[in-house]
Structure formats: structure tokens, C-alpha cells
C-alpha positions as CSV (number, residue, x, y, z in Angstrom):
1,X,-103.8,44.1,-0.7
2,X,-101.9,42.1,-2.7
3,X,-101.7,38.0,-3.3
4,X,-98.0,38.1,-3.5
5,X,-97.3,37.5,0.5
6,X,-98.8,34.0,-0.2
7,X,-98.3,30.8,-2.5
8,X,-101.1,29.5,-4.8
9,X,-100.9,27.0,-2.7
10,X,-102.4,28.7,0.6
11,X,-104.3,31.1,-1.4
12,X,-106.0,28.6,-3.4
13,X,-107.7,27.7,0.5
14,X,-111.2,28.4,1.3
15,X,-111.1,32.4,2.2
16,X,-111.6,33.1,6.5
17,X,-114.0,35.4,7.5
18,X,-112.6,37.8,9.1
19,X,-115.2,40.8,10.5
20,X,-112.0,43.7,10.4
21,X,-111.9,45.8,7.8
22,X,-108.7,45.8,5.8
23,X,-108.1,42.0,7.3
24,X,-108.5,39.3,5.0
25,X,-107.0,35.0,5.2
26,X,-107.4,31.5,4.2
27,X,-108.0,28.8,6.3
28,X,-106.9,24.6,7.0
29,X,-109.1,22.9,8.9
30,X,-109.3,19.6,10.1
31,X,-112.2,18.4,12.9
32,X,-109.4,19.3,15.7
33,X,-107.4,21.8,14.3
34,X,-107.2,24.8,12.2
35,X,-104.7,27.1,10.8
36,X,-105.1,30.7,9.2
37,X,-103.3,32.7,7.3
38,X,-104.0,36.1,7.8
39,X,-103.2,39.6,5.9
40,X,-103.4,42.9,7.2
41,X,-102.9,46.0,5.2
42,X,-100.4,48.2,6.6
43,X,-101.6,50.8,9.2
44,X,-104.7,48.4,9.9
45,X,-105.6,47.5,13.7
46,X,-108.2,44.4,15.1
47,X,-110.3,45.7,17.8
48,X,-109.1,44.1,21.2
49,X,-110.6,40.4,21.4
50,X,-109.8,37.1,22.7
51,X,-109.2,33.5,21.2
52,X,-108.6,30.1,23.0
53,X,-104.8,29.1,22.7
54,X,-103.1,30.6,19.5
55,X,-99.8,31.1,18.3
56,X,-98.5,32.9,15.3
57,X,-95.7,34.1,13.3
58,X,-95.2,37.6,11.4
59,X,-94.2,36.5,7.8
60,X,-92.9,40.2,6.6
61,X,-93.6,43.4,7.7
62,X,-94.0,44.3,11.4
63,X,-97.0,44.8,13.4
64,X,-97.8,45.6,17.5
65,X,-99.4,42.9,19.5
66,X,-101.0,43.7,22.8
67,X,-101.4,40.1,24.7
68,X,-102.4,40.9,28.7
69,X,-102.0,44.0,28.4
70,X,-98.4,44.0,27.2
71,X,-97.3,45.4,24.0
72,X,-94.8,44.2,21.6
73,X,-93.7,45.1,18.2
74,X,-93.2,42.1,15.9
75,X,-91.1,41.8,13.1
76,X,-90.7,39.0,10.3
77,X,-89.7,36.0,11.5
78,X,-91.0,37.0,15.3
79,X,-93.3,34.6,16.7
């Protein structure tokens, strides 16, 4: 993995842990809110789980998403 997909800026964050393999991010929190950025290494896949209320946005690359059992392939800039 490399630190070039990020800033100093978000990098610089306190690192997430994240329990996937091959998954790594840094996270902003406040008591109410909290905001991750996450990379994945190409070819790597989370194991099917859930979250409350999320949304997201693919920063480069491209990735499938499987929400309610419907699958979608996002690209950069997808949301």
C-alpha cells in the first residue's frame, strides 16, 4: 500500500482499526460524528458486515459494493 492516495494532512490522523487484512484508514472523530478514510489494496474484499447509516465515496480505482444484496461496481468519483 502506498501513502500517496492521501494528504499529510489525513494521514497524519490517528490510524482506524480495521480487522481485514489488506484494509488500512485514518479516522476524525468528534462525540457525534466520525469520518474514515479507508484504503484497500487492489484485489482485497471485506467479509459481508453491516454498519448504521454510512455513505462513502470511491476516491480512485474501482471497487464492487454489495448493499441488500445488490451489487454495483464503483468507480472514482462514484458515491
Amino acid at each position: 500500500m502506498s501513502d500517496q492516495s492521501y494528504p499529510s494532512i489525513i494521514t497524519d490522523l490517528p490510524a482506524a482499526r480495521v480487522p481485514f487484512p489488506g484494509v488500512r484508514g485514518w479516522l476524525a472523530s468528534t462525540d457525534t460524528h466520525q469520518v474514515a478514510f479507508l484504503d484497500l489494496e487492489p484485489l482485497g474484499e471485506v467479509p459481508e458486515h453491516t454498519h448504521a447509516e454510512q455513505w462513502g465515496i470511491v476516491v480512485s480505482g474501482e471497487m464492487e459494493l454489495t448493499i441488500d444484496g445488490q451489487t454495483r461496481r464503483l468507480r472514482a468519483g462514484d458515491s
